[in-house]
PAPAPA-818349 format. One record per residue (C-alpha): residue in one letter; x, y, z negated. Coordinates in steps of 0.001 Angstrom, whole numbers, plus 524288, in hexadecimal, padded with zeros to 5 digits. Each point is the difference from the previous one (the first is absolute). Layout:
BEGIN
pt rest->A u->X v->Y w->Z
...
! end
This chain:
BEGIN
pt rest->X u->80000 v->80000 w->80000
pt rest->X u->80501 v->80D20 w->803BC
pt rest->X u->7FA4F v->8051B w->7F4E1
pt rest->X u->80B20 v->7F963 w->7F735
pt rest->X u->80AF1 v->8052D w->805E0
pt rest->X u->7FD10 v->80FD3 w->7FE82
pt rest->X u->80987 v->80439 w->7F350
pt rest->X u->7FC2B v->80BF1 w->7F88A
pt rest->X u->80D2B v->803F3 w->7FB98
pt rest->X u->7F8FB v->80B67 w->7F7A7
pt rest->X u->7F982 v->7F84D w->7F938
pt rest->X u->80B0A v->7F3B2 w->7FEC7
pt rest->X u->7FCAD v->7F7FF w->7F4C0
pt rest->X u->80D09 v->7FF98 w->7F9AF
pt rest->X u->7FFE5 v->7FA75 w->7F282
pt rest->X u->808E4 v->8025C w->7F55A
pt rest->X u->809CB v->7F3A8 w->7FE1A
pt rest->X u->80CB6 v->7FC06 w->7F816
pt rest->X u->80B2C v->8006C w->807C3
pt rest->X u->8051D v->7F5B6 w->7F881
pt rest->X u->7F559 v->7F73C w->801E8
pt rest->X u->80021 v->80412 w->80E60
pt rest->X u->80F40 v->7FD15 w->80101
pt rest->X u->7FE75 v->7F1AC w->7F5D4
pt rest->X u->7F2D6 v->7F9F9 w->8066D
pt rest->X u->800BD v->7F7E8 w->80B8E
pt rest->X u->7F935 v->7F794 w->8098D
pt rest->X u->7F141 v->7FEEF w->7FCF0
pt rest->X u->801C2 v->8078A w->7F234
pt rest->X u->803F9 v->80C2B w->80649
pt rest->X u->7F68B v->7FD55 w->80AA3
pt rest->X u->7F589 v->7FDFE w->7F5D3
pt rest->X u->8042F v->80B30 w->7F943
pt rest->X u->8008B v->80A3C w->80A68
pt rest->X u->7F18F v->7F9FF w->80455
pt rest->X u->7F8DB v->800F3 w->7F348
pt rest->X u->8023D v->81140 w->7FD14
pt rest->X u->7F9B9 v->80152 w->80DCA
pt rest->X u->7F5FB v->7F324 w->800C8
pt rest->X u->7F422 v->80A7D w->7FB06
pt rest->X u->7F46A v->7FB87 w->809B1
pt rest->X u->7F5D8 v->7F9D0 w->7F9CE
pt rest->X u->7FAFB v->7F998 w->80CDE
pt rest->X u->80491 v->7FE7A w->80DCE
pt rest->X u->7F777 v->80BB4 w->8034A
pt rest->X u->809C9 v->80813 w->7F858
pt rest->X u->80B39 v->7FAD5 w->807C3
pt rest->X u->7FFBF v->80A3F w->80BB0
pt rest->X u->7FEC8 v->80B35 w->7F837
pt rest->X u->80AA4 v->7FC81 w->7F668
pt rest->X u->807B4 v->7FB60 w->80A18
pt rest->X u->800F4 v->80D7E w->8068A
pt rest->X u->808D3 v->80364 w->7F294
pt rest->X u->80878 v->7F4A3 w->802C1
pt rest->X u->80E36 v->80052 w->8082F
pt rest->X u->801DE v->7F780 w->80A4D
pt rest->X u->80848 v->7F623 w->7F5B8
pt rest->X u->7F682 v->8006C w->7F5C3
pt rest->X u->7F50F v->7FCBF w->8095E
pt rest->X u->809C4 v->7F62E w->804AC
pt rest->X u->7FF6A v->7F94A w->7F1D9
pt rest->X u->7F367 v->80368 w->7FE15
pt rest->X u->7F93D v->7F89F w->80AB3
pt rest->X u->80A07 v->7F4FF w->80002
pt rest->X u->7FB5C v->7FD8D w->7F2C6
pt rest->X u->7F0CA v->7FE14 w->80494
pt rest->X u->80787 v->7F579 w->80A47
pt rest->X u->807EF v->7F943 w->7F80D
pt rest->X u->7F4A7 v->8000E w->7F444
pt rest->X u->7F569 v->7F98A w->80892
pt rest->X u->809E7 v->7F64D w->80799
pt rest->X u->80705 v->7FAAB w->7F38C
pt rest->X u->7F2EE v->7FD5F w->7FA77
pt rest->X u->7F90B v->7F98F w->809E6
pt rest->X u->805C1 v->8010B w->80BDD
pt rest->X u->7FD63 v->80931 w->80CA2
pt rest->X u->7F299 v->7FA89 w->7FFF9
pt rest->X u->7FDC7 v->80661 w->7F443
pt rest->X u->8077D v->80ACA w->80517
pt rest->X u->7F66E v->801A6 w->80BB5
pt rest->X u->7F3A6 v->7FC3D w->7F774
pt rest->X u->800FC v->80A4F w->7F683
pt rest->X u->80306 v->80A8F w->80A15
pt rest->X u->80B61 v->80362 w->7FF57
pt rest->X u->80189 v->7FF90 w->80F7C
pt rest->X u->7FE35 v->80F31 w->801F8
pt rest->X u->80C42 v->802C8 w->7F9A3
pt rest->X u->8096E v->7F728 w->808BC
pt rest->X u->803FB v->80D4E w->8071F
pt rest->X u->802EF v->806D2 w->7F4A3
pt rest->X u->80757 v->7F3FC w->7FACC
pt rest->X u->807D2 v->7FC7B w->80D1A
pt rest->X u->8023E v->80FF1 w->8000B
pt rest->X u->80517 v->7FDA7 w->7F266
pt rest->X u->80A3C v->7F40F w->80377
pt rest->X u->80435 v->80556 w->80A42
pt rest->X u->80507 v->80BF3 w->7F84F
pt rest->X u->806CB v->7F734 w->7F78A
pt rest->X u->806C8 v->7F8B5 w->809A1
pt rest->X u->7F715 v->7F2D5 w->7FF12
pt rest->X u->7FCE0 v->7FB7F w->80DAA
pt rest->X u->800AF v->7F08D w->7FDBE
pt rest->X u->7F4BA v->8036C w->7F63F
pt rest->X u->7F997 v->809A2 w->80A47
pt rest->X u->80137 v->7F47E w->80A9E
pt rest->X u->7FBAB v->7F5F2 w->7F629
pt rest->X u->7F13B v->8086D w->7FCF3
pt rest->X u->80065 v->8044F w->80FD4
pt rest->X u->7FE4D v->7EF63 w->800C7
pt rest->X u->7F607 v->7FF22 w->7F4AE
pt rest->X u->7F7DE v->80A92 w->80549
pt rest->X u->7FFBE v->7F8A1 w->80DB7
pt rest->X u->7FA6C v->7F2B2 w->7FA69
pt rest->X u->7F5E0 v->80A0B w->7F65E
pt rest->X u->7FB59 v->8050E w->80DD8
pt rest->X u->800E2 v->7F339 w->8085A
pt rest->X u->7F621 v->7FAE8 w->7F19D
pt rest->X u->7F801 v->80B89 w->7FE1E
pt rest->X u->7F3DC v->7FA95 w->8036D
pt rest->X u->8033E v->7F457 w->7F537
pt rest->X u->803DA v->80A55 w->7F48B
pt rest->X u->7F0EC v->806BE w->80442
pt rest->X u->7F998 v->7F458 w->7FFC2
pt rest->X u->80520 v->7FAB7 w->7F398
pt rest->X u->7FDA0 v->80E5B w->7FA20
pt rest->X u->7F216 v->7FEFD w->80355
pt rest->X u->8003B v->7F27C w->7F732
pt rest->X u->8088F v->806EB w->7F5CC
pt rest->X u->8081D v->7F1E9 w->802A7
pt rest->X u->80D64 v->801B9 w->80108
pt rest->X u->80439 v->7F304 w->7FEA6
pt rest->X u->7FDCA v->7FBBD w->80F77
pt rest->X u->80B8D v->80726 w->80260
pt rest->X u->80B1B v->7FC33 w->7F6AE
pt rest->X u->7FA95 v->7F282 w->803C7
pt rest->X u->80533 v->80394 w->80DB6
pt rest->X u->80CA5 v->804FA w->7FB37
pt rest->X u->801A6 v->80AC7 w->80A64
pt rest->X u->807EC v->8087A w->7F8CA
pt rest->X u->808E5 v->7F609 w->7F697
pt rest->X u->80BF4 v->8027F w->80A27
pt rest->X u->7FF8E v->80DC9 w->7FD39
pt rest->X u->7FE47 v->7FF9A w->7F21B
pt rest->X u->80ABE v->7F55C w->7FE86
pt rest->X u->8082E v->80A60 w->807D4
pt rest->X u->7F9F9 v->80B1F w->7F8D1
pt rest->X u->80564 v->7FAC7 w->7F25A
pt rest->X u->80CD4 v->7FD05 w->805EB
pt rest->X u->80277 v->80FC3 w->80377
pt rest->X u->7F731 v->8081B w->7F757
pt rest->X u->80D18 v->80129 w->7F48C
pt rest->X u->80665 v->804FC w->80BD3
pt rest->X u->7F756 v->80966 w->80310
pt rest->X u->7FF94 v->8053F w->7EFF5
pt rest->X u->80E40 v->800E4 w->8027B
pt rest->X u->7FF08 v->8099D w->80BBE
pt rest->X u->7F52D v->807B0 w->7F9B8
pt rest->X u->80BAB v->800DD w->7F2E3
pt rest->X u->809B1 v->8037C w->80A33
pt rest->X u->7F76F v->80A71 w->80679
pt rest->X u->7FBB5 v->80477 w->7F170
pt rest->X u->80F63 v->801E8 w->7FBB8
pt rest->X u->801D1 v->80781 w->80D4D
pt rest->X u->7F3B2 v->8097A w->7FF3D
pt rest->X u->7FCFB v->7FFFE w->7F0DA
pt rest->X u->7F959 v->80E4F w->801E3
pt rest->X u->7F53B v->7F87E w->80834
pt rest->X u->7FC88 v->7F947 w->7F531
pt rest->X u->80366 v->80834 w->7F204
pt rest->X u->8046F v->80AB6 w->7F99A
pt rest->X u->809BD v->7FBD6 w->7F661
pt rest->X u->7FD40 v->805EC w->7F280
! end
């Protein structure tokens, strides 16, 4: 959505953060730590409008969280049956600012199978019956792979972080 990728920098939300913390945390700590001072929507219709305060790596973390949440949990069938498929631009925008293109190529594959089994996810929807699908296992060769990168892609969102830290705080 093009809506996701406008940044307000007037209005950057820019919390206050320990540079120690920022300089000791790694990996998913930091990255959960930089994503909880700025995770303030209370719904996914809050998520364009707060997203316009966001810099390109926070939305970067931001949406990759909502990605990596839904797949570790169940999959990119959950992924696609919550929906969670409008922000795939947003995210791919995001990756590809952090230098992630086996995970951009990896959802670009994902999102091919979603659209080649559309019809199935709407038919299933209108039964509220997910199960038909796992059953099928059209997406266990992306998760599998999708579990194999994702630490890699924490590690370029840290790398990014350490390079751009005013994108994400203000060090108090």
């Amino acid at each position: 959505m093009e809506a996701f990728t406008i940044f307000d920098k007037n209005n950057h939300l820019q919390p206050d953060f320990s540079k120690t913390e920022f300089e000791t945390l790694h990996s998913w700590d930091l990255g959960w730590e930089l994503l909880s001072v700025i995770n303030i929507a209370n719904s996914q219709d809050e998520d364009q409008a707060l997203s316009r305060r966001f810099s390109p790596g926070q939305k970067a973390l931001y949406f990759f969280w909502y990605l990596d949440g839904q797949v570790t949990n169940g999959g990119f069938v959950q992924f696609y049956w919550n929906g969670y498929r409008n922000y795939l631009p947003t995210i791919q925008n995001g990756l590809i600012i952090i230098g992630d293109t086996e995970l951009v190529k990896l959802i670009h594959e994902a999102d091919e199978k979603y659209v080649q089994k559309r019809e199935l996810f709407t038919q299933q929807k209108r039964k509220n019956d997910w199960s038909p699908i796992y059953k099928q296992e059209l997406f266990d060769e992306y998760d599998n792979r999708y579990y194999h990168i994702h630490d890699n892609t924490m590690a370029l969102i840290e790398k990014y972080a350490r390079a751009n830290p005013e994108e994400f705080v203000r060090f108090k």
